[in-house]
C-alpha positions in Angstrom: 80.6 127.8 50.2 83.1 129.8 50.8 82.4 130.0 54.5 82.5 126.2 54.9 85.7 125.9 53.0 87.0 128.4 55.4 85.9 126.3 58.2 87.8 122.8 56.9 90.8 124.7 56.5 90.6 125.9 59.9 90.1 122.4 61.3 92.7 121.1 59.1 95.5 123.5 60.0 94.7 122.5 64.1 94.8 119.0 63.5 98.2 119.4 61.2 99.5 121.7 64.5 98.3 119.2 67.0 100.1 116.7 65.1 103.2 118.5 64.7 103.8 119.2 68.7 102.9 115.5 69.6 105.3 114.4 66.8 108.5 117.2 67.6 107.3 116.3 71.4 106.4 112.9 72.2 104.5 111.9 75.2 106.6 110.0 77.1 104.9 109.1 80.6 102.1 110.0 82.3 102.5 112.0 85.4 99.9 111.2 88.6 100.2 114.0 91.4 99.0 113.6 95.0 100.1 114.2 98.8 99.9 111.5 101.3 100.2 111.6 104.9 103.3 109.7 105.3 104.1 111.4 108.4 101.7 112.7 111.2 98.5 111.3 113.2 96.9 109.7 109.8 100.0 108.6 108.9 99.7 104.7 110.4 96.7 104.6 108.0 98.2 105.9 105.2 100.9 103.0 104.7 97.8 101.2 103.1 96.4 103.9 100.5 100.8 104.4 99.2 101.1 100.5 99.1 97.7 100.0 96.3 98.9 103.2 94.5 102.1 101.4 94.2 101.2 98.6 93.7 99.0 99.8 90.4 102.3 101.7 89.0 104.3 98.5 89.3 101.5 96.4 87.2 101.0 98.9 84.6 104.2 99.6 83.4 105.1 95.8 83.6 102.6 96.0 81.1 103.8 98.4 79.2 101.7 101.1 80.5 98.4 102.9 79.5 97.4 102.9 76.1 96.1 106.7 74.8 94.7 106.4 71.3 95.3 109.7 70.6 99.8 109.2 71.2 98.9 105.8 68.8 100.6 103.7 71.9 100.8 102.6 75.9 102.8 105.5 78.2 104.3 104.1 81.3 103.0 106.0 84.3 105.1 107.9 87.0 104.2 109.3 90.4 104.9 112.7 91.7 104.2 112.9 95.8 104.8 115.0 99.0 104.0 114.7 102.4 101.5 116.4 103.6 102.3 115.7 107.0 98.3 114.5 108.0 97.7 118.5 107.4 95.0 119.8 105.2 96.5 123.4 104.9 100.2 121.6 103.8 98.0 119.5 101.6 96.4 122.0 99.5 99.6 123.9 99.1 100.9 120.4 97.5 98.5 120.4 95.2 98.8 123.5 94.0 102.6 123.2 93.4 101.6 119.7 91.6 99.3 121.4 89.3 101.1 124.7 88.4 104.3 124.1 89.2 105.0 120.1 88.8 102.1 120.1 85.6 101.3 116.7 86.3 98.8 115.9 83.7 96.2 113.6 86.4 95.9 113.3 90.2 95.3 110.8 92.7 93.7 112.0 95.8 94.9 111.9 99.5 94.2 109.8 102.7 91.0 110.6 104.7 87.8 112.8 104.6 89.2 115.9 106.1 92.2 116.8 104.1 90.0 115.4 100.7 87.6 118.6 101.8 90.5 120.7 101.8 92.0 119.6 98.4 88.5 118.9 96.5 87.8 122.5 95.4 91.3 122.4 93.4 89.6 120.1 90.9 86.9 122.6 90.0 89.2 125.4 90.3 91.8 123.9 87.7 89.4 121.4 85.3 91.0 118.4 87.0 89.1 115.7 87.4 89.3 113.6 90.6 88.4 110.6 92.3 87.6 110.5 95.8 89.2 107.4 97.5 89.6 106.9 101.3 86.4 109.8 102.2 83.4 109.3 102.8 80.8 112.4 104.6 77.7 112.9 103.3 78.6 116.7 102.8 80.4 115.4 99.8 76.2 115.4 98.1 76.3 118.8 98.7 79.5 120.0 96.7 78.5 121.1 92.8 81.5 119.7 91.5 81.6 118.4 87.8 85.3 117.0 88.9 84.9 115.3 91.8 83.1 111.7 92.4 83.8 109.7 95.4 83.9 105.7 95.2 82.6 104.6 98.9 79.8 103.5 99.8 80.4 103.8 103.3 78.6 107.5 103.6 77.9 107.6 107.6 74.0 107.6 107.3 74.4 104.6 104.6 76.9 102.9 107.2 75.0 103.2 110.2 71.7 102.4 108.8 73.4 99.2 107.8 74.9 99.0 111.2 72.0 99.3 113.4 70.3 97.1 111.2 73.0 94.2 112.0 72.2 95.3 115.6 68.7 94.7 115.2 68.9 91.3 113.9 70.7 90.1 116.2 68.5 91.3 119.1 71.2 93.8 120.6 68.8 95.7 123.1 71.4 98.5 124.5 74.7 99.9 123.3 77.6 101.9 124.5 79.0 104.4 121.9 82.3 106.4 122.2 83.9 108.6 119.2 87.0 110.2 118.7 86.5 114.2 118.2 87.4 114.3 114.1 84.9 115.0 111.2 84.0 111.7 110.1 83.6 110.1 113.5 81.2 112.6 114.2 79.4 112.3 111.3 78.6 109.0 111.7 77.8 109.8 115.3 74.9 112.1 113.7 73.2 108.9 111.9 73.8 106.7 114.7 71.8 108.0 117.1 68.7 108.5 115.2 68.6 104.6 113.7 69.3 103.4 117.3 66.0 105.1 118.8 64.2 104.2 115.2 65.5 100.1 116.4 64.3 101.1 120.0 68.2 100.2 120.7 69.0 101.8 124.3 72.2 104.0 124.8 73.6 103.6 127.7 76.8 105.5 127.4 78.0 108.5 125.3 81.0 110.3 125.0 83.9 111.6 123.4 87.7 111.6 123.4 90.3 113.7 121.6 92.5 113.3 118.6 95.8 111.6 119.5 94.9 110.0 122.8 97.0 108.3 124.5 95.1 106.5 127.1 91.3 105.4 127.4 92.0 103.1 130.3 89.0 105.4 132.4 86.7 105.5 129.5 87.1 101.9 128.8 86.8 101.4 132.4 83.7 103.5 132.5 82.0 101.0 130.0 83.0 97.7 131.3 80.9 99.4 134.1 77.6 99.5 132.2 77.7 95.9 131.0 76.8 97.1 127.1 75.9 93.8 124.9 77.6 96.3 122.4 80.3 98.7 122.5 80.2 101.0 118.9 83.9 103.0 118.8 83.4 105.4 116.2 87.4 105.6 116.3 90.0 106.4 113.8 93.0 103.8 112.9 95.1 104.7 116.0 92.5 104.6 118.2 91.9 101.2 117.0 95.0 99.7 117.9 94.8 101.8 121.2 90.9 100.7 121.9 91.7 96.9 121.0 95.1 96.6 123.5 93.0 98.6 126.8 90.0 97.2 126.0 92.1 93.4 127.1 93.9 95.3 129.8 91.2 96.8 131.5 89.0 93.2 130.9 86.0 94.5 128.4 85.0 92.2 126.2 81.3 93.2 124.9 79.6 90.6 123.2 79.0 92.6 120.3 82.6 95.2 119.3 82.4 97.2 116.3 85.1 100.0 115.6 84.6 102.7 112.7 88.2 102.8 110.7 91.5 100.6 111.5 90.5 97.1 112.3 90.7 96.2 108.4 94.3 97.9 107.9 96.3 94.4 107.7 99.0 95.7 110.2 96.3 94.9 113.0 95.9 90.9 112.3 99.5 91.4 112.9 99.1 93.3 116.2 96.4 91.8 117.7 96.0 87.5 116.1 93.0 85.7 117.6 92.2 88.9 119.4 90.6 89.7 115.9 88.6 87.0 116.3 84.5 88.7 116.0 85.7 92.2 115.8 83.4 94.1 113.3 83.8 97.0 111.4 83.1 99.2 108.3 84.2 98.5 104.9 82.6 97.2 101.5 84.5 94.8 100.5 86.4 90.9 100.4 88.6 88.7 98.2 85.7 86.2 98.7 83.5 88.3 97.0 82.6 87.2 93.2 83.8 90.6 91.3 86.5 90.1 89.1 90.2 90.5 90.2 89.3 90.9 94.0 90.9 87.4 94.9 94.0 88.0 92.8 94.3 91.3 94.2 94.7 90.2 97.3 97.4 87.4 96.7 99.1 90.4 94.7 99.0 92.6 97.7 100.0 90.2 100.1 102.7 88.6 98.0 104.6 92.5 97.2 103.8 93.8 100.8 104.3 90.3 102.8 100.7 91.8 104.9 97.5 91.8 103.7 95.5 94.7 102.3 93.4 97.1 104.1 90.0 95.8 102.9 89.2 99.4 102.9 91.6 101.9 102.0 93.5 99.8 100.2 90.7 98.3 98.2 89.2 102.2 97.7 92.6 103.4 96.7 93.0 100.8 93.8 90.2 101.1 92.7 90.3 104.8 91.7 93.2 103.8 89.9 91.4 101.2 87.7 88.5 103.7 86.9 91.6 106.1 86.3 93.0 103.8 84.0 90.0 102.7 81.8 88.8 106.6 81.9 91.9 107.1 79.7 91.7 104.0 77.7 88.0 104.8 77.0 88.6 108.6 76.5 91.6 107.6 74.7 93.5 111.0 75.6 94.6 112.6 78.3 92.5 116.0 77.8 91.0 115.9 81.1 87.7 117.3 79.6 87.5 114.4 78.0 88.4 112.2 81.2 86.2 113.8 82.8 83.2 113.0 80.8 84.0 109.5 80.5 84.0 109.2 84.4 80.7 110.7 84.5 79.1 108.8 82.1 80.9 105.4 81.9 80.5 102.4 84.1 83.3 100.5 85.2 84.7 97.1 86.3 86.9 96.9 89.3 87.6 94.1 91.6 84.6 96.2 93.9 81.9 95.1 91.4 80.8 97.4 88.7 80.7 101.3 89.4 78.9 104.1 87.9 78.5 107.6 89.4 75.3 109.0 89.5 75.9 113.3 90.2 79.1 112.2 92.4 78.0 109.6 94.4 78.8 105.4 93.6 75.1 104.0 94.1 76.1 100.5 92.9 78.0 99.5 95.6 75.6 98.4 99.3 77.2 99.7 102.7 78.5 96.5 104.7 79.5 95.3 108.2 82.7 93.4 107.9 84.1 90.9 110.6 86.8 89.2 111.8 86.3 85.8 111.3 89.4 83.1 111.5 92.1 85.5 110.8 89.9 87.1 107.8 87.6 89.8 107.1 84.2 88.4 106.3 81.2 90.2 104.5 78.5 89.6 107.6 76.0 92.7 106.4 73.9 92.6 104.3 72.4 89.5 104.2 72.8 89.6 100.0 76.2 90.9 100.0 77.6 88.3 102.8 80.4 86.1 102.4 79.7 84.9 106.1 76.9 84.6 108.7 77.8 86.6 111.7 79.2 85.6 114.7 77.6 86.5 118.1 78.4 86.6 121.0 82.3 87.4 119.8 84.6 84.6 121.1 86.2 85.8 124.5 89.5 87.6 124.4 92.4 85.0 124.3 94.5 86.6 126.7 91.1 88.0 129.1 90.2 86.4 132.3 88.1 86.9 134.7 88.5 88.8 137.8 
């Protein structure tokens, strides 16, 4: 007996102490850390992630803010950032200073695959959980990480198999397939190939071009050559831009043009207009889609940003937050332990459809095939996610003509 009374005055005295600092020091605001690549080669891509992040911190402190049971009320939430300069070495040195020097209590996660590798580890190291947002490699299985979930479903072999599927009902016969030299270009380069001779689909071009290029007037010139009835650009976003313009200059128009990251930023609508028109690319989502919020947060986007959001990166990005968010509110603390089991065990309800994590991964969600279809991304891929039939052959360019 006396042991047990003991204990209850041992549990007591913790709770009176944890009580006494939250009342003498009253939380206040919740601090979210992360870098973002507001300068350098990712840096175009980036605008989209920053813009949804944002965008969350302006609607959740108009409403007052997140409520954590354990403060008895809602905290308004404030963001502390750096550029990381599209460097993962200047990223992981951010984060660090975020978490031992800043003590931001949560983080938000950077922009792309390669500098999400670099940072991950951090959130094993310090007990901080984290949300993959704008990654996606299939290497991401293989990290033991009890921290770290990642919310896409666009994992390259998940991707392509959907791809080369499209492909196949389509009746595409032969493809040429180019790729910038970066990680997750090549990734999905290593799943590609494989489903294409599974679909008997012929390749009659392959190569390779380097980060930051300038020009692909030669290459593009080099596939006009060959005739493909599809051209596959495993690109990054501003190879995008720089594929869509030569591609008109040099006069290729494949029937069938799907490029890997960039077409669904809304800055190329902009760019490009009915040059859009049948471009395909990756992504998993589409205001059209029937999941609560995704039409409003669209019109939301649009009406703070005066563009439209990435369908992508911007849609991944917000996301996290929400799961973020309701983590908290379910948890109802901000001991990330806590957070951290809550995310691991809890399913969620986002305008991408309802998300649970099973080991890291988001199995819910299918890998789709988006296209441009009158000025808007459609679903086209699978047939049971779709918010569109495909269109094949893509219309001609508007400006092309024939020599």
């Amino acid at each position: 007996m006396k042991t047990i009374r003991m204990y209850y005055f041992i549990v007591l005295s913790i709770t009176t102490v944890v009580l006494t600092v939250q009342a003498v020091f009253p939380k206040e605001v919740i601090r979210f850390g992360f870098s973002m690549s507001l300068t350098g080669i990712y840096s175009q891509a980036a605008v989209s992630q920053m813009n949804a992040y944002q965008l969350w911190k302006e609607e959740v402190n108009a409403r007052g803010g997140i409520f954590v049971k354990s403060f008895g009320k809602k905290l308004p939430i404030d963001f502390v950032y750096y550029d990381d300069r599209s460097s993962a070495e200047v990223a992981v040195k951010a984060y660090e200073r975020l978490i031992t020097n800043d003590k931001v209590d949560l983080l938000l996660t950077p922009w792309g695959t390669t500098i999400h590798f670099a940072v991950m580890p951090l959130a094993e190291k310090y007990k901080i959980p984290m949300i993959g947002s704008t990654a996606a490699s299939v290497k991401l299985r293989e990290v033991k990480s009890s921290y770290f979930w990642f919310i896409t479903s666009c994992l390259p072999d998940r991707q392509m198999k959907s791809l080369v599927s499209l492909l196949s009902s389509l009746q595409i016969k032969n493809v040429a397939v180019i790729y910038v030299q970066d990680l997750f270009p090549k990734e999905n380069l290593y799943f590609l190939e494989p489903e294409l001779r599974r679909a008997r689909i012929n390749i009659q071009l392959l190569k390779d071009y380097p980060v930051g290029v300038k020009d692909l007037t030669t290459l593009l010139s080099e596939v006009k050559v060959k005739k493909p009835e599809a051209l596959i650009a495993l690109s990054y976003p501003a190879d995008s831009f720089l594929l869509t313009r030569q591609a008109q200059e040099v006069g290729l128009d494949p029937p069938f043009f799907y490029q890997l990251v960039g077409p669904s930023i809304g800055a190329y609508t902009q760019v490009f207009g009915e040059a859009c028109e049948g471009i395909t690319t990756m992504g998993q989502w589409s205001p059209k889609a029937p999941w609560p919020g995704a039409k409003e947060f669209e019109e939301r986007y649009r009406q703070r940003w005066k563009i439209v959001p990435d369908y992508l990166d911007s849609v991944l990005a917000y996301v996290q937050c929400q799961i973020i968010e309701q983590a908290i509110e379910k948890a109802g603390t901000l001991d990330r332990d806590k957070i951290r089991d809550t995310i691991a065990q809890g399913q969620f309800i986002t305008i991408n459809g309802p998300i649970k994590f099973t080991g890291g991964e988001n199995w819910l969600t299918p890998s789709m095939v988006l296209q441009y279809q009158k000025g808007m991304l459609e679903i086209i891929w699978p047939q049971e996610s779709a918010t569109a039939k495909p269109i094949f052959p893509k219309p001609p360019w508007p400006t092309y003509r024939a020599q």
